[in-house]
py3Dmol code that shows the C-alpha trace and the ligand (Angstrom):
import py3Dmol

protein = """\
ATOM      1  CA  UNK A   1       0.000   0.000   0.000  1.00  0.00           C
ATOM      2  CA  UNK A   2       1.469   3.247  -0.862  1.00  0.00           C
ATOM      3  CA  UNK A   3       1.433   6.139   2.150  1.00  0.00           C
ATOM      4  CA  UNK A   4       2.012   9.466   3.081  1.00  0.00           C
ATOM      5  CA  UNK A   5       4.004  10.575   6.097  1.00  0.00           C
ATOM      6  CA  UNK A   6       3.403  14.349   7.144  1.00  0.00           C
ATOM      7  CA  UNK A   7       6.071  15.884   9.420  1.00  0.00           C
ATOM      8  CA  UNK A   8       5.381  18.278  11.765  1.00  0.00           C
ATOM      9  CA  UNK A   9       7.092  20.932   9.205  1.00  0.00           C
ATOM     10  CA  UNK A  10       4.356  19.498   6.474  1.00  0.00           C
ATOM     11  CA  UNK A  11       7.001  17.811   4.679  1.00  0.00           C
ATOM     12  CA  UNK A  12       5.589  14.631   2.636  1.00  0.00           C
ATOM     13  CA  UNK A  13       7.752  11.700   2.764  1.00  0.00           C
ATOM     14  CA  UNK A  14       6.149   8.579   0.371  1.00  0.00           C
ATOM     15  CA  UNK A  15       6.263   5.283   1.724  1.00  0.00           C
ATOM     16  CA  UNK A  16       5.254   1.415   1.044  1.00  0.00           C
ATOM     17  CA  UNK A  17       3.345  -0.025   3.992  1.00  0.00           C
ATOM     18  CA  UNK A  18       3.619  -3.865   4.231  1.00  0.00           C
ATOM     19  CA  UNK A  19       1.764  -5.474   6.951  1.00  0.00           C
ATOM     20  CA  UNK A  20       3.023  -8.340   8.327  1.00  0.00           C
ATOM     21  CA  UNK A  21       2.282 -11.409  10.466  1.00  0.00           C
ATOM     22  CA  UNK A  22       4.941  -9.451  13.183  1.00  0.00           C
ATOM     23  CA  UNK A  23       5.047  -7.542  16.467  1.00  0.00           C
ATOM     24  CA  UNK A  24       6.931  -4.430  16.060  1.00  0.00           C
ATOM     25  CA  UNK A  25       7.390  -2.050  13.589  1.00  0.00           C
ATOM     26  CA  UNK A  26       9.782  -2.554  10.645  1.00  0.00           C
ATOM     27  CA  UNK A  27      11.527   0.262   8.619  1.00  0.00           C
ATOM     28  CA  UNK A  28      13.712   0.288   5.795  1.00  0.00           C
ATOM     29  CA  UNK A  29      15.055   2.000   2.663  1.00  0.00           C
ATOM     30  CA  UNK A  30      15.189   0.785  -0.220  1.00  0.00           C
ATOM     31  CA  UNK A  31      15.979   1.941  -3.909  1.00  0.00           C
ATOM     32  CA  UNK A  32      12.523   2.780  -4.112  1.00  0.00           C
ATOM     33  CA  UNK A  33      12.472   5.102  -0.828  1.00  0.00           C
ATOM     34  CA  UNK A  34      11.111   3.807   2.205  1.00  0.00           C
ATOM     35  CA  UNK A  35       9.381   0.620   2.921  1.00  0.00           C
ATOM     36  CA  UNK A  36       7.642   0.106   6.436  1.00  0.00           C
ATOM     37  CA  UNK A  37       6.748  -3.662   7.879  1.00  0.00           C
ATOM     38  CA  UNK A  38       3.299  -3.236  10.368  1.00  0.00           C
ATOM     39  CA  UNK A  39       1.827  -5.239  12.536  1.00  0.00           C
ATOM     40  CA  UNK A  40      -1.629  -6.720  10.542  1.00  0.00           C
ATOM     41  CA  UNK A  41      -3.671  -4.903  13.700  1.00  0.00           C
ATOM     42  CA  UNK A  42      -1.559  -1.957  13.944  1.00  0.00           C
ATOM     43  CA  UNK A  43      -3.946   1.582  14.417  1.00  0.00           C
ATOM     44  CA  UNK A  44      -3.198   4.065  11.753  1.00  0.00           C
ATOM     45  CA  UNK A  45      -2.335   7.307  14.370  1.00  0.00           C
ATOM     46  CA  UNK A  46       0.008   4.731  16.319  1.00  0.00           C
ATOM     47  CA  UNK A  47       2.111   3.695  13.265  1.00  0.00           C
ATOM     48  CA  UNK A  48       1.959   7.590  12.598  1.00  0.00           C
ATOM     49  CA  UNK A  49       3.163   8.508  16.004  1.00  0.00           C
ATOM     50  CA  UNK A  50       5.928   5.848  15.273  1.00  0.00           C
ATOM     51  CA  UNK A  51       7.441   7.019  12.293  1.00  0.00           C
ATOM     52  CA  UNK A  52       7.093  10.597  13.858  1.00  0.00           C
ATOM     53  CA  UNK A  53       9.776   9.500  16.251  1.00  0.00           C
ATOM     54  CA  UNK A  54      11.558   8.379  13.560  1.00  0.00           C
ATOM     55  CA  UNK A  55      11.906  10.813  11.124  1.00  0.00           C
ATOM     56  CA  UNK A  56      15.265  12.202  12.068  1.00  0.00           C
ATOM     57  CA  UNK A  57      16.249   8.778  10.969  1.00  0.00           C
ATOM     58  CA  UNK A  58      14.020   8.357   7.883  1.00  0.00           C
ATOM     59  CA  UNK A  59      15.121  11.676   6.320  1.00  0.00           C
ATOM     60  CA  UNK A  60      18.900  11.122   7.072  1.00  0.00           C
ATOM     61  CA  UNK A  61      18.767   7.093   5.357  1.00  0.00           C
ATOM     62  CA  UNK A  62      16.586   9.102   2.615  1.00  0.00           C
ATOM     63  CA  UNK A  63      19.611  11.936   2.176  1.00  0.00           C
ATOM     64  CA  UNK A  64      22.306   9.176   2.191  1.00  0.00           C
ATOM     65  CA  UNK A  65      20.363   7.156  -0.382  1.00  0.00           C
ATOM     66  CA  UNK A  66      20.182  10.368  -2.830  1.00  0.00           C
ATOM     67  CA  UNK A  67      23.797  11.261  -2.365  1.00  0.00           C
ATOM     68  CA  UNK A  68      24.770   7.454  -3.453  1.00  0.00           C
ATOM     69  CA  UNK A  69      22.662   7.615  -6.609  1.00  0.00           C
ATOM     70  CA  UNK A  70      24.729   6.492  -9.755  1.00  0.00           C
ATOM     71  CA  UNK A  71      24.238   9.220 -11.913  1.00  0.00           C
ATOM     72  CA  UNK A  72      23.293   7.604 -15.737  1.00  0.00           C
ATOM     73  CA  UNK A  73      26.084   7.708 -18.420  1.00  0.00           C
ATOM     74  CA  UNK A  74      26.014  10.256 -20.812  1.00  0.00           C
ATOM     75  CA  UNK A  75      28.715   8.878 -23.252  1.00  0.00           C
ATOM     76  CA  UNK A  76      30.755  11.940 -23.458  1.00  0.00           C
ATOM     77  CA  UNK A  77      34.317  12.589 -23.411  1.00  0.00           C
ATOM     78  CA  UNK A  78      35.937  11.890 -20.439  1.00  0.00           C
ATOM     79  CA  UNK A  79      33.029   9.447 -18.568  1.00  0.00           C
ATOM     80  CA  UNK A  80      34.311   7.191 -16.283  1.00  0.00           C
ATOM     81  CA  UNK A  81      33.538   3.721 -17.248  1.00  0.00           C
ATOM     82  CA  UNK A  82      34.035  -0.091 -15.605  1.00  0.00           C
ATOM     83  CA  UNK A  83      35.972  -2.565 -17.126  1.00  0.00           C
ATOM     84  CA  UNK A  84      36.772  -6.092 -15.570  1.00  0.00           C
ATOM     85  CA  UNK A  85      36.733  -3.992 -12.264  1.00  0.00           C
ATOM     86  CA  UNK A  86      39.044  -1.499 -13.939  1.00  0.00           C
ATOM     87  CA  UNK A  87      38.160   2.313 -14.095  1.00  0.00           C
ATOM     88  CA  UNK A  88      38.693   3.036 -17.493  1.00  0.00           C
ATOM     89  CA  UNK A  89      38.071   6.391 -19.611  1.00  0.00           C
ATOM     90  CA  UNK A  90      35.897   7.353 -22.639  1.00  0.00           C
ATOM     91  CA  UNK A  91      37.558   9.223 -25.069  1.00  0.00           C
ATOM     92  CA  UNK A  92      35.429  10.661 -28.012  1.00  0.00           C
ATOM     93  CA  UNK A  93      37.127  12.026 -30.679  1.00  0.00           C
ATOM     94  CA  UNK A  94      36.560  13.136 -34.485  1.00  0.00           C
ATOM     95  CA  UNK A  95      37.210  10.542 -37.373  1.00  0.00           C
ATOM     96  CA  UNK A  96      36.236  10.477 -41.063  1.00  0.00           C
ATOM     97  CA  UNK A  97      35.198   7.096 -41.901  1.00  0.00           C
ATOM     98  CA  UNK A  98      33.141   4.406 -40.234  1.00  0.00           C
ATOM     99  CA  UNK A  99      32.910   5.178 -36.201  1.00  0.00           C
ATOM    100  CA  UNK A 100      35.551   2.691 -34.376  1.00  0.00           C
ATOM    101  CA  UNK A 101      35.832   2.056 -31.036  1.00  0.00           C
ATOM    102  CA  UNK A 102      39.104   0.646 -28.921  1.00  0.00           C
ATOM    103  CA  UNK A 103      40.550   0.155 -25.545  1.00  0.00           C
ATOM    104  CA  UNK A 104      43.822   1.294 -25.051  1.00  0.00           C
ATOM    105  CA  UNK A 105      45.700   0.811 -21.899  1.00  0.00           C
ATOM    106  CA  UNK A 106      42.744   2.549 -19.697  1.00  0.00           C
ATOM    107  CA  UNK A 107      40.942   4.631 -22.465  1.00  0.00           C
ATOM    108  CA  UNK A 108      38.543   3.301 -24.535  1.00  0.00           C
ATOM    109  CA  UNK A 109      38.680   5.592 -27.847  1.00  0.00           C
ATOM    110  CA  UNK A 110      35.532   5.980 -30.253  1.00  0.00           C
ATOM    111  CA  UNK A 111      36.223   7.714 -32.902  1.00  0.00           C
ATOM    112  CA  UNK A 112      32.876   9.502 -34.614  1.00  0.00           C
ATOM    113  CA  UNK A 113      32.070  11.768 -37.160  1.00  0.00           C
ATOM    114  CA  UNK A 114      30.181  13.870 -35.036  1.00  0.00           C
ATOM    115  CA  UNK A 115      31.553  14.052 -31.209  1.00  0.00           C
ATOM    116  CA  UNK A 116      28.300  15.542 -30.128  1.00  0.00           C
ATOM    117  CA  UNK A 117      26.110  12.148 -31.436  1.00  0.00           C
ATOM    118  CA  UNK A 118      26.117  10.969 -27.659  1.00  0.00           C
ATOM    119  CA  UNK A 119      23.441   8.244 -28.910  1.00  0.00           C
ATOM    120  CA  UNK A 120      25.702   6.884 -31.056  1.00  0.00           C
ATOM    121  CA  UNK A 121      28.887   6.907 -29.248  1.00  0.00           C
ATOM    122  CA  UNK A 122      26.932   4.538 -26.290  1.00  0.00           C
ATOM    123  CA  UNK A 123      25.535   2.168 -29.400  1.00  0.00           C
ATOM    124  CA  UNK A 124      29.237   2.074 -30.308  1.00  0.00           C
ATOM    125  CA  UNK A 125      30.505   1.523 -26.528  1.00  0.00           C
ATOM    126  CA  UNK A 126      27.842  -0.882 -25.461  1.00  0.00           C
ATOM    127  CA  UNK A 127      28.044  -3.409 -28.525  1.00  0.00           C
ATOM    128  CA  UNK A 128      31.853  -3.344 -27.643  1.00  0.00           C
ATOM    129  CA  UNK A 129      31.086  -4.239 -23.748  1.00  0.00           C
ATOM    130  CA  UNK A 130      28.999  -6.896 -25.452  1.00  0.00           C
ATOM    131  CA  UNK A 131      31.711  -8.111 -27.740  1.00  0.00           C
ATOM    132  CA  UNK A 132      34.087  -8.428 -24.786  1.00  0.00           C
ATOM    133  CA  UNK A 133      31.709  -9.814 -22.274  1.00  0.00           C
ATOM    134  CA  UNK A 134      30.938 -12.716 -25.029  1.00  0.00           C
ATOM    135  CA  UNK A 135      34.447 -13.658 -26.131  1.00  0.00           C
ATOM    136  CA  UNK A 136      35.491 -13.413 -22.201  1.00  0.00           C
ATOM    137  CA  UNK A 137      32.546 -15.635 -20.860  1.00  0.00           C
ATOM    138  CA  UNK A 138      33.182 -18.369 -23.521  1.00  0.00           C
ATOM    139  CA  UNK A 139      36.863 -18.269 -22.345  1.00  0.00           C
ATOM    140  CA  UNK A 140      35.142 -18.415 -18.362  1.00  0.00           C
ATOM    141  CA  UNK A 141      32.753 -21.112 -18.965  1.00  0.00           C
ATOM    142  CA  UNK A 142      35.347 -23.089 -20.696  1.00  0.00           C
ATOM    143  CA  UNK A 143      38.058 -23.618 -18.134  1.00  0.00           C
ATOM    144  CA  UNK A 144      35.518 -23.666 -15.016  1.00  0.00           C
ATOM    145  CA  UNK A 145      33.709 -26.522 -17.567  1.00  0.00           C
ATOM    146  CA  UNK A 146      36.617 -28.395 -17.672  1.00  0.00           C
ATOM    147  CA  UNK A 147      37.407 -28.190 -14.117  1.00  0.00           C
ATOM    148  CA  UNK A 148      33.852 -29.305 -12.911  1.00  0.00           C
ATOM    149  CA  UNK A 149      34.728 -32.250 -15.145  1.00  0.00           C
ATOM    150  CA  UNK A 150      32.130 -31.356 -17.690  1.00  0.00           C
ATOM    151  CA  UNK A 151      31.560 -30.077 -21.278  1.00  0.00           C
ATOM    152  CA  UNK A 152      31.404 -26.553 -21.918  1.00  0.00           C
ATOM    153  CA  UNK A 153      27.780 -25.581 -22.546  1.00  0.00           C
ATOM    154  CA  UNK A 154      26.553 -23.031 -25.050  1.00  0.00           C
ATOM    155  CA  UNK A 155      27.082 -19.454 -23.569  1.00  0.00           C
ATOM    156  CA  UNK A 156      24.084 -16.920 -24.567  1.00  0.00           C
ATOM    157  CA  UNK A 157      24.647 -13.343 -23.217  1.00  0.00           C
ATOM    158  CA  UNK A 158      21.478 -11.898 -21.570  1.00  0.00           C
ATOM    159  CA  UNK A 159      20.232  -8.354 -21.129  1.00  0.00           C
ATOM    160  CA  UNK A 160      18.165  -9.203 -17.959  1.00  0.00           C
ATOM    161  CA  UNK A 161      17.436  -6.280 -15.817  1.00  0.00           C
ATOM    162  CA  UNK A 162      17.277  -8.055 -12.652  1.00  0.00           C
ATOM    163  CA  UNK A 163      19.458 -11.134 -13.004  1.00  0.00           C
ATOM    164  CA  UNK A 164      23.324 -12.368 -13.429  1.00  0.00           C
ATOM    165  CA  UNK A 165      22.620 -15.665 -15.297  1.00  0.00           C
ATOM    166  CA  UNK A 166      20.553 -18.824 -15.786  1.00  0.00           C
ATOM    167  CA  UNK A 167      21.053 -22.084 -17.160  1.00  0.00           C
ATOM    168  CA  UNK A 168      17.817 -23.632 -18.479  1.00  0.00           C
ATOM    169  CA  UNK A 169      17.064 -27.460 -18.322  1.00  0.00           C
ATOM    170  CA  UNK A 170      18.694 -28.018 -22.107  1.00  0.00           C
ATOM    171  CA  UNK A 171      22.232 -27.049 -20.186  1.00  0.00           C
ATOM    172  CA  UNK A 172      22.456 -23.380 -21.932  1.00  0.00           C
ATOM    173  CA  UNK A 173      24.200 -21.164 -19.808  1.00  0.00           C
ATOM    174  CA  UNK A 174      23.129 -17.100 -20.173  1.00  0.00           C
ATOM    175  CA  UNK A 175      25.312 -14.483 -18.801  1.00  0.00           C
ATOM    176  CA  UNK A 176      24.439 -10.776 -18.544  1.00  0.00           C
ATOM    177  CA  UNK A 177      26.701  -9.241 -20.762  1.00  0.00           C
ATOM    178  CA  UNK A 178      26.949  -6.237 -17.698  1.00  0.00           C
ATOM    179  CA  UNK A 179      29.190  -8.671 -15.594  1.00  0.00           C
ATOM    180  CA  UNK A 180      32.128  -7.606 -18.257  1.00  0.00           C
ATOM    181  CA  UNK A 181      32.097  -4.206 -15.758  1.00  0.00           C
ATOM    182  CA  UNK A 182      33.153  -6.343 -12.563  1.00  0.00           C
ATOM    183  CA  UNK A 183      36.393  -7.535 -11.497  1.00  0.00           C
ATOM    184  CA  UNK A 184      37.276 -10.714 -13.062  1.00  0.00           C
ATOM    185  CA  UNK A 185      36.413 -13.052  -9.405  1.00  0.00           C
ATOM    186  CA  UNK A 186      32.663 -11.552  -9.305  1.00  0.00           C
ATOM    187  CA  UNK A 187      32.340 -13.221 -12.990  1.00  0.00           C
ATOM    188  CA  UNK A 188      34.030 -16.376 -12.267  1.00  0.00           C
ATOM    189  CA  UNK A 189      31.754 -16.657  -9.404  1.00  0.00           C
ATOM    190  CA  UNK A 190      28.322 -16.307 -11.674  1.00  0.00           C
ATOM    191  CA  UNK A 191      29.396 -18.835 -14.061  1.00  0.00           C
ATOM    192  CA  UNK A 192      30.414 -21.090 -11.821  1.00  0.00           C
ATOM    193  CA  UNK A 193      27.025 -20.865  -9.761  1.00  0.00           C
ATOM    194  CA  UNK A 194      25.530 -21.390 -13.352  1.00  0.00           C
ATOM    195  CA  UNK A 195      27.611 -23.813 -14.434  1.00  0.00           C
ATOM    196  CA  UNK A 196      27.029 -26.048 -11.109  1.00  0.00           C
ATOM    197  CA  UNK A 197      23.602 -25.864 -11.917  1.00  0.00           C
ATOM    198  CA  UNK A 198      24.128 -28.072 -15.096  1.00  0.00           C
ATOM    199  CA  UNK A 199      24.934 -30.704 -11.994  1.00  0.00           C
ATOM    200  CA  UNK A 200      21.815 -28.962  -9.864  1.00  0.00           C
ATOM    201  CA  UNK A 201      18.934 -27.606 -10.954  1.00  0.00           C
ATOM    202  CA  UNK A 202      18.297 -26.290  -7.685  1.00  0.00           C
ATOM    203  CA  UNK A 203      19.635 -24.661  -4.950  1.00  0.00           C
ATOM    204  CA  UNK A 204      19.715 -27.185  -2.529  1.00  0.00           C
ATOM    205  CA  UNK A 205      22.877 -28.169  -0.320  1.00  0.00           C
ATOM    206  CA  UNK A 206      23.479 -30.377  -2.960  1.00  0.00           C
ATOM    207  CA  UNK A 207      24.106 -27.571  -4.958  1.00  0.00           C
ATOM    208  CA  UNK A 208      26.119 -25.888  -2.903  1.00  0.00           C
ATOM    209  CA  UNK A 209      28.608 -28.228  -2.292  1.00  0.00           C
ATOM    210  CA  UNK A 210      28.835 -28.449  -5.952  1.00  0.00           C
ATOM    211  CA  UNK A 211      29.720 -24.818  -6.495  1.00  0.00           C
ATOM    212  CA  UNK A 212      31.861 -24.563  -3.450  1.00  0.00           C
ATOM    213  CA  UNK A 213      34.439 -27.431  -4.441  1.00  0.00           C
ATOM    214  CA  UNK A 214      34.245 -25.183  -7.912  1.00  0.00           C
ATOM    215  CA  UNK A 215      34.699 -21.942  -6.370  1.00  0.00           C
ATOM    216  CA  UNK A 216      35.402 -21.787  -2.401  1.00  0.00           C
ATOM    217  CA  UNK A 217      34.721 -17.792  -2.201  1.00  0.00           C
ATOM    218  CA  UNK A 218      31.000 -17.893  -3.354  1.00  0.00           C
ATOM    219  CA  UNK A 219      29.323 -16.252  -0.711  1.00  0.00           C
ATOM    220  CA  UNK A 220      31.548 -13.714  -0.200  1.00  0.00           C
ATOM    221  CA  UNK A 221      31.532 -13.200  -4.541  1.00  0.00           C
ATOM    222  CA  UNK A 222      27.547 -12.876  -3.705  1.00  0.00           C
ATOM    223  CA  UNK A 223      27.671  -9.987  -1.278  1.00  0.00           C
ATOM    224  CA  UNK A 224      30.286  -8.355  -3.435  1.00  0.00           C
ATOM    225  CA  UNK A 225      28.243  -8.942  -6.777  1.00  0.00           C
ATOM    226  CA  UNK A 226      24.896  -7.062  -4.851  1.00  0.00           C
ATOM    227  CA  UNK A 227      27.290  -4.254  -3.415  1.00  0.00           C
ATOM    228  CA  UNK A 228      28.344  -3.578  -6.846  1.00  0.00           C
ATOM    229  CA  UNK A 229      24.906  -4.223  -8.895  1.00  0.00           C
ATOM    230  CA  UNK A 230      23.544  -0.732  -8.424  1.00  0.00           C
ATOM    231  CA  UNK A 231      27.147   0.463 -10.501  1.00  0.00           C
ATOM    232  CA  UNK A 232      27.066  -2.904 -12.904  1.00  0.00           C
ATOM    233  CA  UNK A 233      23.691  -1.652 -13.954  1.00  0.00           C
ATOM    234  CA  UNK A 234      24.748   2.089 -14.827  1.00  0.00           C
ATOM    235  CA  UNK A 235      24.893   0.623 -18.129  1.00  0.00           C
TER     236      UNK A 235
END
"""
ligand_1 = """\
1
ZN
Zn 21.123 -20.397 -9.239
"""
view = py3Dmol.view(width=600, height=400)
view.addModel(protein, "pdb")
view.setStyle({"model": 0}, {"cartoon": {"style": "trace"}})
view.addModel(ligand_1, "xyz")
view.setStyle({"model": 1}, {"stick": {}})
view.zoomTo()
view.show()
């Protein structure tokens, strides 16, 4: 249920109420804004009251959240890009021909006709994150394949908003071609939870011991991966 909190000052702050089978009251921020868990019987002017005496709280989470807010890229000259966990730089610059793009040392260079076509210089840079996140998955899937003792499954790359990878039931592993911004361990971590599904289609402990003899550091990889998702999805 979407709310309104009033502060004393007659500031409006938007929130989602949840109510839940539970005994106190809940709060939390998330990249929506704030969420708050009720008790099912709770009175309305109580759970007001409650989040009254919170607001100090509420408003600071609420600042911190806007100050962390990735701004979007806006593929000009000089943006600050991710690459295998590397902070590389966009360099935009005039050309005559067909528009190229290349990564050299820690600037990746497209070279337009017109330096001001921003729509065209992120076409350019995202088919090349695509290009590397293919050829370097193939290459992932391959040796962690071998090492789980199986053979290396078809690699799709996905544009999933919301997830890292799959593997269906016909043993097709998809990768979201995004990954290709985060260090090189977050990666080998995803395909090697994907690829120990092609031994579990589940995630039972069964599955877990698969993908920890595969890769020891998973849940640690995990909590990095969601730490770093907000930034991964920039893109
Ligand atoms: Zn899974």
């Amino acid at each position: 249920m979407q709310q309104t909190l009033t502060l004393a000052n007659g500031q409006q702050i938007p929130y989602q109420l949840e109510l839940r089978p539970r005994r106190t009251v809940g709060l939390k921020i998330t990249q929506q804004g704030l969420v708050v868990h009720a008790p099912r019987r709770i009175v309305v002017h109580q759970l007001n009251q409650i989040l009254q005496e919170k607001s100090a709280w509420i408003l600071n989470k609420l600042a911190l959240r806007e100050a962390n807010t990735i701004d979007p890229v806006q593929w000009q000259d000089g943006e600050h890009l991710l690459f295998l966990g590397q902070d590389i730089t966009l360099q935009v610059v005039e050309g005559k021909g067909r528009s190229t793009i290349q990564l050299s040392a820690d600037q990746l260079i497209v070279s337009v006709k017109d330096i001001s076509n921003h729509a065209l210089v992120g076409k350019k840079a995202i088919q090349w994150f695509q290009q590397q996140a293919y050829e370097d998955f193939v290459r992932r899937v391959e040796i962690f394949a071998t090492k789980l003792g199986v053979k290396p499954p078809p690699v799709a790359l996905s544009n999933a908003q919301s997830r890292w990878g799959s593997c269906n039931s016909r043993g097709e592993v998809r990768l979201n071609w995004r990954l290709i911004q985060a260090p090189p361990q977050i990666i080998n971590y995803v395909v090697c939870h994907e690829l120990a599904h092609l031994k579990e289609m589940n995630h039972s402990a069964k599955f877990y011991a698969v993908l920890a003899q595969l890769f020891p550091d998973h849940a640690e990889a995990e909590k990095l991966l969601k730490q770093l998702s907000p930034q991964l999805h920039r893109l």
